[in-house]
C-alpha positions in Angstrom: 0.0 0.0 0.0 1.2 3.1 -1.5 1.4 5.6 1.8 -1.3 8.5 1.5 0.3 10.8 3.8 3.8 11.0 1.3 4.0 14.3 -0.1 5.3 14.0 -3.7 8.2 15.9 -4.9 7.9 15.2 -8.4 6.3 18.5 -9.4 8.9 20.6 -7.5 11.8 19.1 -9.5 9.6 19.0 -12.7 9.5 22.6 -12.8 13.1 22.9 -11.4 14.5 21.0 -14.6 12.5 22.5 -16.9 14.5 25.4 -16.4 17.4 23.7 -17.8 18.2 24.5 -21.6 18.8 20.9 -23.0 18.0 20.7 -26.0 20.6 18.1 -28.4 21.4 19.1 -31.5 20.4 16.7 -34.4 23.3 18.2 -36.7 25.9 17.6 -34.2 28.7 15.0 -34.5 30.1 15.4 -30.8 28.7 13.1 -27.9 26.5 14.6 -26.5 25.6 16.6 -29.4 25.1 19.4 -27.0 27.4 20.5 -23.9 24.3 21.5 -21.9 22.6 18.8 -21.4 25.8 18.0 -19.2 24.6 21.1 -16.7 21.5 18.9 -15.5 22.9 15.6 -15.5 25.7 16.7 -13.3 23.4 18.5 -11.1 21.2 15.5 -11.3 23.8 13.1 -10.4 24.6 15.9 -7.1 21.0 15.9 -6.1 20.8 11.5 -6.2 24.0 11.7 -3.9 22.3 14.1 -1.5 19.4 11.5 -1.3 21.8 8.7 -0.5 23.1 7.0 -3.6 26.3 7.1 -2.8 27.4 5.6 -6.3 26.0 8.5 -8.0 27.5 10.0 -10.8 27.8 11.6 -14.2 30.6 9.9 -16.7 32.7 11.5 -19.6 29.4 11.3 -22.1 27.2 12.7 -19.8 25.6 9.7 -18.5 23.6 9.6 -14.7 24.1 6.3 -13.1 23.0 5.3 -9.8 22.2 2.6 -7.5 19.4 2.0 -4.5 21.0 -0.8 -2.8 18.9 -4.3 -2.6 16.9 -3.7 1.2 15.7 -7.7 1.1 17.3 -11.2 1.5 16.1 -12.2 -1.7 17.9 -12.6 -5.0 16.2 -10.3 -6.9 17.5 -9.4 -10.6 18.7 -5.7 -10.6 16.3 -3.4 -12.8 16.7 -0.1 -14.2 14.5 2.7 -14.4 15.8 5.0 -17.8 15.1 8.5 -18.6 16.6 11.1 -21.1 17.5 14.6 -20.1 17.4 15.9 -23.6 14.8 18.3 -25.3 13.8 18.5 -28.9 16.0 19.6 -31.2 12.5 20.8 -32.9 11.3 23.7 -30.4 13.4 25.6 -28.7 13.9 25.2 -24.9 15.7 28.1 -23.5 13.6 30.2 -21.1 11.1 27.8 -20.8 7.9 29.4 -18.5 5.7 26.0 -17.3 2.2 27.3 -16.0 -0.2 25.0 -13.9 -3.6 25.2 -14.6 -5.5 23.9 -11.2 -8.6 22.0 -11.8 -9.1 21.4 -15.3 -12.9 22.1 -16.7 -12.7 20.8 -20.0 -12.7 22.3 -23.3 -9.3 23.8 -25.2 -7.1 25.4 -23.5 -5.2 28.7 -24.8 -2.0 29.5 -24.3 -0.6 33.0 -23.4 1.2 33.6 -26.4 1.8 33.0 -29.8 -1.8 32.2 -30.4 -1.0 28.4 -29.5 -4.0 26.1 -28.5 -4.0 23.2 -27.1 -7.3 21.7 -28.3 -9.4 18.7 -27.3 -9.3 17.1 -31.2 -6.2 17.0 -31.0 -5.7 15.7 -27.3 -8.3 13.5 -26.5 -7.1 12.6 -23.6 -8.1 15.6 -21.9 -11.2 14.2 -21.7 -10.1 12.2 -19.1 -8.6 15.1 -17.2 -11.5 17.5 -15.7 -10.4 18.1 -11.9 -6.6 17.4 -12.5 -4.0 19.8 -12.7 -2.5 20.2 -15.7 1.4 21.6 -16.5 1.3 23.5 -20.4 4.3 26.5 -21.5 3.2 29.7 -21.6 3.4 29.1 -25.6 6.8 30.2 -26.1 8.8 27.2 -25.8 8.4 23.4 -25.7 7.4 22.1 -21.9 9.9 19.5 -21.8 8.0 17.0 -20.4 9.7 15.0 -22.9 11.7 13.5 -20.6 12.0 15.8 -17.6 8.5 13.7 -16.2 10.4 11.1 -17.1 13.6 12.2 -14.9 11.4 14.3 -12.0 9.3 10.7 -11.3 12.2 8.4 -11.0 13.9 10.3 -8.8 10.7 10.8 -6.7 10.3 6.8 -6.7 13.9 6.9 -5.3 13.0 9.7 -2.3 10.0 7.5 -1.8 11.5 3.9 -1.4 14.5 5.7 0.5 12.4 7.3 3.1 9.8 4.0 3.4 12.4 1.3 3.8 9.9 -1.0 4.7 8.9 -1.2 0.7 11.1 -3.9 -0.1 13.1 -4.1 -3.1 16.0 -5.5 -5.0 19.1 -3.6 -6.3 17.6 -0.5 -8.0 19.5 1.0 -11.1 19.0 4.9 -12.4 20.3 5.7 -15.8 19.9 9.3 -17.2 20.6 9.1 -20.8 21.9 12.0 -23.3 20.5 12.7 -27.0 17.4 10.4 -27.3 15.7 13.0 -28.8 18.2 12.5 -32.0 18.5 8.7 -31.5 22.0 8.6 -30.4 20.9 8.0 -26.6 22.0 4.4 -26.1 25.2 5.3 -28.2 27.9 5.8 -25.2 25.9 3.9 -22.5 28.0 1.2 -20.6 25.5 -1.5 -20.0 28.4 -3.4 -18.1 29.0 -0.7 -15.4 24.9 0.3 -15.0 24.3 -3.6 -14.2 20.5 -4.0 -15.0 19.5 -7.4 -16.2 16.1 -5.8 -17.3 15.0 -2.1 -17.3 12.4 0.1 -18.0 12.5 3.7 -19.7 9.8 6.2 -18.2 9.1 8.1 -21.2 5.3 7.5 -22.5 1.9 9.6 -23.0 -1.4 8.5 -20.9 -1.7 6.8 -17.9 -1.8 3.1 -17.8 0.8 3.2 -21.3 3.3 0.1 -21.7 4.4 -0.1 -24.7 6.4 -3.0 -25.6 6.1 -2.7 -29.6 8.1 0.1 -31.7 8.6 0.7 -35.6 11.7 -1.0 -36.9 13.7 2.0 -38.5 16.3 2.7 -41.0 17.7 6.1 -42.4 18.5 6.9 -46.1 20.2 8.9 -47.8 20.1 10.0 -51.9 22.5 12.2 -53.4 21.4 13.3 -56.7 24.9 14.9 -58.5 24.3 17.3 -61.4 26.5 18.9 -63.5 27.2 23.0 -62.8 28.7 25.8 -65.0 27.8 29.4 -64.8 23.5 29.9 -65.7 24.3 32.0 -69.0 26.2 29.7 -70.4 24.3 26.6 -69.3 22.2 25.5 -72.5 22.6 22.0 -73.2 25.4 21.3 -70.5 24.1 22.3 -67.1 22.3 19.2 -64.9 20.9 20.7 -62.5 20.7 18.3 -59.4 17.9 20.1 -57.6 15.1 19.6 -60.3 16.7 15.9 -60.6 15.7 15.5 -56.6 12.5 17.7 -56.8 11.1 15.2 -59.9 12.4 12.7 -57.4 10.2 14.0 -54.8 7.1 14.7 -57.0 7.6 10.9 -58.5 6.7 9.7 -54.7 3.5 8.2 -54.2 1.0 10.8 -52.8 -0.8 8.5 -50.5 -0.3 5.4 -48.4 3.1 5.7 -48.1 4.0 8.9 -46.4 3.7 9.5 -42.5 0.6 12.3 -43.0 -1.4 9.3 -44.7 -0.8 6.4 -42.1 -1.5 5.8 -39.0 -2.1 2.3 -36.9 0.3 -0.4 -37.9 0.7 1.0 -41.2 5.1 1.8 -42.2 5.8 4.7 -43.7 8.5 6.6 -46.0 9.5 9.6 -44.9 11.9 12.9 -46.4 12.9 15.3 -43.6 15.7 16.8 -45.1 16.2 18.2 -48.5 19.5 20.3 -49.5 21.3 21.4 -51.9 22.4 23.9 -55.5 23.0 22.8 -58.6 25.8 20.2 -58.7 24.5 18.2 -55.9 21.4 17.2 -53.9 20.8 15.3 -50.6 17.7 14.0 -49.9 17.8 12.2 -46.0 14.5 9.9 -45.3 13.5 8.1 -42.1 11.7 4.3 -43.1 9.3 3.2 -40.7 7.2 -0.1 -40.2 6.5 -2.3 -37.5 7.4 -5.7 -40.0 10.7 -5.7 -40.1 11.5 -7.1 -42.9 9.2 -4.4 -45.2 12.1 -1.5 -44.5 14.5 -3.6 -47.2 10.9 -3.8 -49.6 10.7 0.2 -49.3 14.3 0.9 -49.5 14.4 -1.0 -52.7 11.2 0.7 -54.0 13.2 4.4 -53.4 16.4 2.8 -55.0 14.9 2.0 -58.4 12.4 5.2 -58.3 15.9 7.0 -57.5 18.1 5.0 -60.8 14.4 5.5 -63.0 14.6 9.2 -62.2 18.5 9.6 -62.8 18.1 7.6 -65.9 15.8 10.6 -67.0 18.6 13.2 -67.2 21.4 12.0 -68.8 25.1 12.8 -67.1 24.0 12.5 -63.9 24.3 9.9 -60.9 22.6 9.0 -57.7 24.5 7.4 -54.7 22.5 5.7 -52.1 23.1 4.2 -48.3 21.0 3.0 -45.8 22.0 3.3 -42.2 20.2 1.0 -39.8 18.6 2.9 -36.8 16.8 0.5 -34.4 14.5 -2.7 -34.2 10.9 -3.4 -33.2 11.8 -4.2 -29.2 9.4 -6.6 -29.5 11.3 -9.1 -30.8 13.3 -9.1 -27.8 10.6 -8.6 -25.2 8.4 -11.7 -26.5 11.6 -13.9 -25.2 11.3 -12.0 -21.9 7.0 -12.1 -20.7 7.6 -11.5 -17.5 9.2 -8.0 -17.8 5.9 -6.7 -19.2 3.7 -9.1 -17.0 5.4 -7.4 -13.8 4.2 -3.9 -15.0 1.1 -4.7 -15.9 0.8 -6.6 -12.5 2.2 -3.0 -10.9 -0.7 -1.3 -12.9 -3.6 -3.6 -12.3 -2.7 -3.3 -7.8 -3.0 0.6 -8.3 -6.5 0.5 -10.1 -4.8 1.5 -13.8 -6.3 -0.3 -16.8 -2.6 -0.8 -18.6 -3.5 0.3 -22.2 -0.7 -1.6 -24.8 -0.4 -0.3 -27.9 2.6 -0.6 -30.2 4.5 2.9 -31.1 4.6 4.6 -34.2 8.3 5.5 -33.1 11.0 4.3 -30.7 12.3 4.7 -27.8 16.0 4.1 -25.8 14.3 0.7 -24.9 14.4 -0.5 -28.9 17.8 -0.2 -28.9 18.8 -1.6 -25.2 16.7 -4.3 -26.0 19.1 -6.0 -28.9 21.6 -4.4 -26.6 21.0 -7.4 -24.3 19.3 -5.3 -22.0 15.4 -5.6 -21.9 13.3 -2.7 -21.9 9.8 -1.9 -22.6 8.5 2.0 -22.1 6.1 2.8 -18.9 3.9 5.8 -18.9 5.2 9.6 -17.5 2.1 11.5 -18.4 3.7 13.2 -21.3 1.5 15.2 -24.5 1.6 16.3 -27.4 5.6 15.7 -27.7 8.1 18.5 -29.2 5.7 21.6 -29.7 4.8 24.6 -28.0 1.3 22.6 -27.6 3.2 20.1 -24.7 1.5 19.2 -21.8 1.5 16.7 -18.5 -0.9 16.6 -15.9 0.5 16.5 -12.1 -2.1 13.3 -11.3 -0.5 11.3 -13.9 3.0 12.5 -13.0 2.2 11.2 -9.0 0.8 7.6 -10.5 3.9 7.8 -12.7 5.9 7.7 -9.6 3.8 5.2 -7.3 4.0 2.9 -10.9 7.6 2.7 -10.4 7.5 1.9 -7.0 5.0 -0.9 -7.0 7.0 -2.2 -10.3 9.8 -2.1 -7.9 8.3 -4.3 -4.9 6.4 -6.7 -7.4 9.9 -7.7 -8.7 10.9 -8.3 -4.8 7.9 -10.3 -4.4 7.9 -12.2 -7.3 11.9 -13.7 -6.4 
C-alpha cells in the first residue's frame, strides 16, 4: 500500500529541470551533441548523492548512473528505471515558462502567447482530465515534459523507497541518458558498469501506457549529382541536381506511403531533409514499419524510383546508403514475458487499466533491448511531444511515480 500521507516531490523538481536549456542538436557530430545537457545531468547526479546513492555519478558522455541498494534477503534481478534529459531539437527550450492550470474544466485550452491552443481534437485525452492539474508552456517554448517527467518521477520513486524502507526491493538502477531526442541515446551507455538485467524507460503519454512494440527504423540517404557551369552559359550542358531530386520527390507516391497518410500499424517513407544547389542534392528519409523485414521492400522501392529518375537526365548519378537505426523491441521482449507481466501486474494493484499499444516511433528501450538489456516504455504522463502545444498533468505524474515503486516491490515479491 502506496502511503497517502507522502508528499510528492515530483512537481517541484519537474518545474526545477525545466528550467534547464537541453535541448541536443540533431546536426551535431560530438557526444553529447550538445554541452548543456551535461549542466542537469551533473546537477542530477549531485542531487541523487544528497538523497543517499552514494554511487551517483555523471561519466565522460554525460551519463547519470545510480544505484538503490537491494533492502531484502532475496535474489532479486537488478532493474533499471531509464530516462533522457534531452529536449527536442524541434522547439526551442531556452527560457522555458511552465504554468499550472488547477482544476481542469474541459474544453481547449489557450496559451498565453503565440496564439497556440491546445485543443481537445487533438488531445483527446483531456477528456479524461477534468479536476486534475495540468502543466502547459506559456506558448513560447516546448514544456519538456519530454523527458524531464520522465527524470522528476524516478527520482521521486527513489526519495519515496529511501524514506519508506519498509517497501522492499531488489538492487535498484537509475540511468539518465543523453540525445534520445536524435536517437544517439544508447550510443555511449555502458550496460556493463549500470548492471540491470532488465529495465524500463519512463518516457510515454497517458496513464496506464506500456508499450512493448516500436517501428523498426532505418535512415536513407540520396545524393542526386548534377553537373554546374555558370547559368548563362548553361544551355545544353548544365544538370541541375535540384530539379533531378524535386522530380524525385514529385515521383513519390502521394498516399499510403508517407507519414501524413498512415497511421495504426501501417510503415511509412518519410523525407525530412532536402539540401542542396546545382551540382548536388541530398535527400535524407526516415523508413518506418513495425514488420521488419518491409524497411528492405521500401528501400528498394526508393532505390529504383531513385536510378528511373536519374536515368531521365542524362550525365548525372545517384549514390544511395542505408543506415540502420533501431528494431521493433518486441522481438526481444516476447523472449522476456515476465518484464511486461510485472508492470502490468504493478498497474492492475494501483486500479490502472494498462493500455498496450505498439509505437509509431522508438524509444531508448528498442535499442537496449538488442543491446542485451530488456526494456519496454512505462507511462510519465507526457503530451503532445516537441511543440509549443506540450502538456502533463501533475495526477498522472504522481501515479507515474507510485507505478515505479509498485514495479519495484512486485519484482521483490515475485523472487
Amino acid at each position: 500500500m502506496f502511503d497517502a500521507n507522502y508528499k510528492f516531490t515530483c512537481v517541484d523538481r519537474f518545474l526545477k529541470y525545466v528550467k534547464y536549456d537541453t535541448q541536443s542538436d540533431e546536426e551535431s557530430t560530438s557526444f553529447p551533441s550538445s554541452e548543456k545537457q551535461k549542466i542537469l545531468s551533473k546537477d542530477l547526479a549531485e542531487e541523487l548523492i544528497a538523497l543517499g546513492l552514494k554511487d551517483a555519478h555523471m561519466d565522460k558522455w554525460g551519463y547519470v548512473m545510480a544505484t538503490l541498494p537491494s533492502n531484502t534477503n532475496k535474489k532479486v534481478d537488478p532493474i533499471a528505471f531509464i530516462a533522457h534529459v534531452d529536449t527536442s531539437p524541434a522547439v526551442t527550450g531556452l527560457n522555458v515558462n511552465p504554468v499550472i492550470r488547477k482544476n481542469y474544466q474541459g474544453g481547449d485550452i489557450k496559451l498565453e502567447t503565440g496564439g497556440w491552443v491546445i485543443t481537445v481534437d487533438d488531445n483527446p485525452d483531456l477528456k479524461n482530465m477534468v479536476g486534475f492539474d495540468i502543466i502547459t508552456t506559456d506558448g513560447s517554448t516546448l514544456l519538456g515534459a519530454d523527458n524531464k517527467a520522465g527524470v522528476s518521477e524516478i527520482v521521486d520513486a527513489v526519495n519515496y523507497l529511501l524514506t519508506h524502507p519498509e517497501v522492499k526491493h531488489g538492487d535498484i538502477k537509475i540511468c539518465f541518458t543523453p540525445d534520445e531526442e536524435v536517437g544517439r541515446g544508447t550510443e555511449k551507455i555502458d550496460l556493463k558498469k549500470l548492471g540491470a538485467k532488465y529495465a524500463y524507460t519512463i518516457d510515454g503519454s497517458s496513464r496506464g501506457e506500456l508499450e512493448t512494440e516500436t517501428f523498426s527504423a532505418d535512415a536513407v540517404v540520396i545524393k542526386f549529382f548534377g553537373k554546374n557551369i555558370h547559368p548563362g552559359y548553361a544551355k545544353n550542358i548544365m544538370i541541375n541536381s535540384v530539379k533531378i531530386a524535386s522530380h524525385f520527390i514529385e515521383s513519390l507516391p502521394k498516399d499510403g506511403l508517407s507519414p501524413e497518410t498512415t497511421d495504426g500499424r501501417e510503415g511509412y517513407v518519410h523525407c525530412g531533409s532536402f539540401n542542396g544547389n546545382e551540382e548536388l542534392t541530398t535527400l535524407k528519409f526516415i523508413i518506418r514499419d513495425f514488420v521488419t523485414s518491409k524497411l528492405k521492400d521500401y528501400e528498394e522501392f526508393l532505390k529504383k524510383l531513385a536510378e528511373e529518375t536519374v536515368a531521365k537526365y542524362p550525365g548525372a548519378r545517384m549514390e544511395f546508403q542505408v543506415i540502420e537505426q533501431y528494431r521493433n523491441m518486441k522481438e526481444i521482449l516476447d523472449k522476456h514475458p515476465h518484464v511486461n507481466d510485472y508492470a502490468i501486474e504493478a498497474m492492475e494493484r494501483l486500479g490502472i487499466k494498462p493500455i498496450m499499444h505498439p509505437i509509431r516511433g522508438g524509444t531508448d528501450g528498442s535499442r537496449l533491448s538488442f543491446m542485451g538489456l530488456p526494456t519496454p516504455n512505462i507511462f510519465a504522463g507526457e503530451h503532445s511531444f516537441h511543440s509549443q502545444l506540450e502538456w502533463v498533468a501533475i495526477q498522472d505524474m504522481e501515479m507515474a511515480v507510485k507505478t515505479i515503486v509498485e514495479v519495484a516491490k512486485v519484482w521483490e515479491e515475485k523472487a
